[in-house]
VOPAGU-2260 file (C-alpha; in pm, 1 decimal, decimal comma):
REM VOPAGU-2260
SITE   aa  ch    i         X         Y         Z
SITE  UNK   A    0   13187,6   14744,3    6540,8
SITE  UNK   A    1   13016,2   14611,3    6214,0
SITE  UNK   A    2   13222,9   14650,8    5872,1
SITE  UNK   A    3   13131,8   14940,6    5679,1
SITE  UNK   A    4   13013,9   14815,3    5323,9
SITE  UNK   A    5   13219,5   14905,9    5008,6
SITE  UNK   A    6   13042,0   15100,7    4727,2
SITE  UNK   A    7   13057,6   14827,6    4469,6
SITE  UNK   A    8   12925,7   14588,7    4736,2
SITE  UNK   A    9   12605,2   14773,9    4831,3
SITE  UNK   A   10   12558,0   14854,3    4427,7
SITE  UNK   A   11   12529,7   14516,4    4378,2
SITE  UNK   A   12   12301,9   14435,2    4681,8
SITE  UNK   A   13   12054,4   14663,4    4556,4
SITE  UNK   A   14   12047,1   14526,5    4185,6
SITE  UNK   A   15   11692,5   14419,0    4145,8
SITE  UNK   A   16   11582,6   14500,9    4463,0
SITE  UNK   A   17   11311,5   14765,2    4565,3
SITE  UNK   A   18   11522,5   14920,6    4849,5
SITE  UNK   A   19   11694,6   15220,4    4701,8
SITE  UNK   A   20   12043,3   15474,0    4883,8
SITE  UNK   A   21   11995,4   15740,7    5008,4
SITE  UNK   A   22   12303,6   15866,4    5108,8
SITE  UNK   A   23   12377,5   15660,4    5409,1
SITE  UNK   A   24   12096,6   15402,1    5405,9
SITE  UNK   A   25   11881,8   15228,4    5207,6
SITE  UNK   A   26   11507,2   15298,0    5197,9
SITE  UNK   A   27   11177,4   15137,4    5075,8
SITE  UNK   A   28   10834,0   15208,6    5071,3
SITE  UNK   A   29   10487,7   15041,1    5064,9
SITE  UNK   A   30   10169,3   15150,6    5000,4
SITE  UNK   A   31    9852,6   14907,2    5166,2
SITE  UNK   A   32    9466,9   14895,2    5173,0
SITE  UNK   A   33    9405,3   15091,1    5452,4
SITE  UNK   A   34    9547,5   15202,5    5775,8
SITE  UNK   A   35    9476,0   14907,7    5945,0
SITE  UNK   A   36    9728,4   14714,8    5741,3
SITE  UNK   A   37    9946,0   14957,0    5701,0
SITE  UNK   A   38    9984,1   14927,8    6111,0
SITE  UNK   A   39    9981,8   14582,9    6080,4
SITE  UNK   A   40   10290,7   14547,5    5852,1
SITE  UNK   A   41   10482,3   14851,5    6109,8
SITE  UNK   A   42   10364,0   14574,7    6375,3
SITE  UNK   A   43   10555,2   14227,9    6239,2
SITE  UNK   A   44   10875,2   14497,3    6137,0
SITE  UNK   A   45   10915,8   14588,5    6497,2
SITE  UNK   A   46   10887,1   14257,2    6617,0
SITE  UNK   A   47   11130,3   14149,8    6377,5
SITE  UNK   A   48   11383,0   14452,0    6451,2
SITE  UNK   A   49   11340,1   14376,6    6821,0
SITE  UNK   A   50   11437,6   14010,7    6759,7
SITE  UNK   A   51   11731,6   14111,6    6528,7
SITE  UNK   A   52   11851,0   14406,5    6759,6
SITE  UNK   A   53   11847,2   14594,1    6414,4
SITE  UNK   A   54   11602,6   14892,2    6392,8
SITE  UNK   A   55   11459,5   15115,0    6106,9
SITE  UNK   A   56   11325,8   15426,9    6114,2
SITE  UNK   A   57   10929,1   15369,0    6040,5
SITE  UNK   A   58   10728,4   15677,9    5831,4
SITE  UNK   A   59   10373,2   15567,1    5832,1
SITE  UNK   A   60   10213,5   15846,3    5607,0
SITE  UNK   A   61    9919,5   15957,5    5358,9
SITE  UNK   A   62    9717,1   15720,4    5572,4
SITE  UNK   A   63    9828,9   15419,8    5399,9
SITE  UNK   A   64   10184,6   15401,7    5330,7
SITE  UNK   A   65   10485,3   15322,6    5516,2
SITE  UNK   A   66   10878,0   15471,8    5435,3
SITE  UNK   A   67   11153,1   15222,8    5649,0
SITE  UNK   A   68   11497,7   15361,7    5635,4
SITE  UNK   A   69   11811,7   15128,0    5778,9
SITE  UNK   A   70   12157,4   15198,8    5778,0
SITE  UNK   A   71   12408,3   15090,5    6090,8
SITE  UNK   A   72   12446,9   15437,2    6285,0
SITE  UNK   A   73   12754,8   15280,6    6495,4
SITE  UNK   A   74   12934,4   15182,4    6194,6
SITE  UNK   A   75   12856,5   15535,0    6043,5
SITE  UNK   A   76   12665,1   15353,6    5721,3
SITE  UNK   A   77   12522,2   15047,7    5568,1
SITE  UNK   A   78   12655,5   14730,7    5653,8
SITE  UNK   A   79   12572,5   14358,3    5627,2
SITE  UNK   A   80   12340,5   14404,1    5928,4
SITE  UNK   A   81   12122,6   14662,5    5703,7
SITE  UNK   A   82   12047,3   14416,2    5454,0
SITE  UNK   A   83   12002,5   14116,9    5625,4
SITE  UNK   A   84   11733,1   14321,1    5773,6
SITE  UNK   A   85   11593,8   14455,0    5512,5
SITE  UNK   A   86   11571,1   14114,5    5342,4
SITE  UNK   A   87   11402,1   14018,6    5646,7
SITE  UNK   A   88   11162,5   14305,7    5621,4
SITE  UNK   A   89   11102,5   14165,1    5231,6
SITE  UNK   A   90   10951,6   13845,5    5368,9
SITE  UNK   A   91   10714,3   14075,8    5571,6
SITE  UNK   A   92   10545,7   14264,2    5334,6
């Protein structure tokens, strides 16, 4: 099972980054053109989840806007795993 993060450590992850906590994971949002690249971007972050075994929870909403949530539901919170993927997601957008 993954290590569980410390609350210092995932402080300092999220220093000048645009993922924020919310409780147990972290969370971002984008807002795009249209819906067509909104489904797009949903598009290259399951393909990247599916390659990193690692999967968000996807809101696509308001027709052009997309919420990802990760956190490591085995471990019971955020761990390394989370934001290795969401630094993967980063390159994505």
């Amino acid at each position: 099972m993954a290590q569980l993060l410390g609350e210092d450590d995932i402080a300092s992850r999220l220093e000048d980054s645009e993922w924020r906590r919310e409780g147990d994971e972290i969370v971002r949002e984008w807002h795009f053109a249209d819906f067509g690249e909104a489904m797009a971007f949903v598009n290259r972050v399951a393909e990247a989840a599916e390659s990193a075994n690692h999967h968000p929870d996807i809101l696509v909403h308001g027709w052009n806007k997309v919420r990802l949530s990760l956190t490591n539901h085995s471990a019971g919170g955020l761990t390394d795993a989370d934001f290795e993927m969401a630094s993967r997601i980063d390159r994505l957008g």
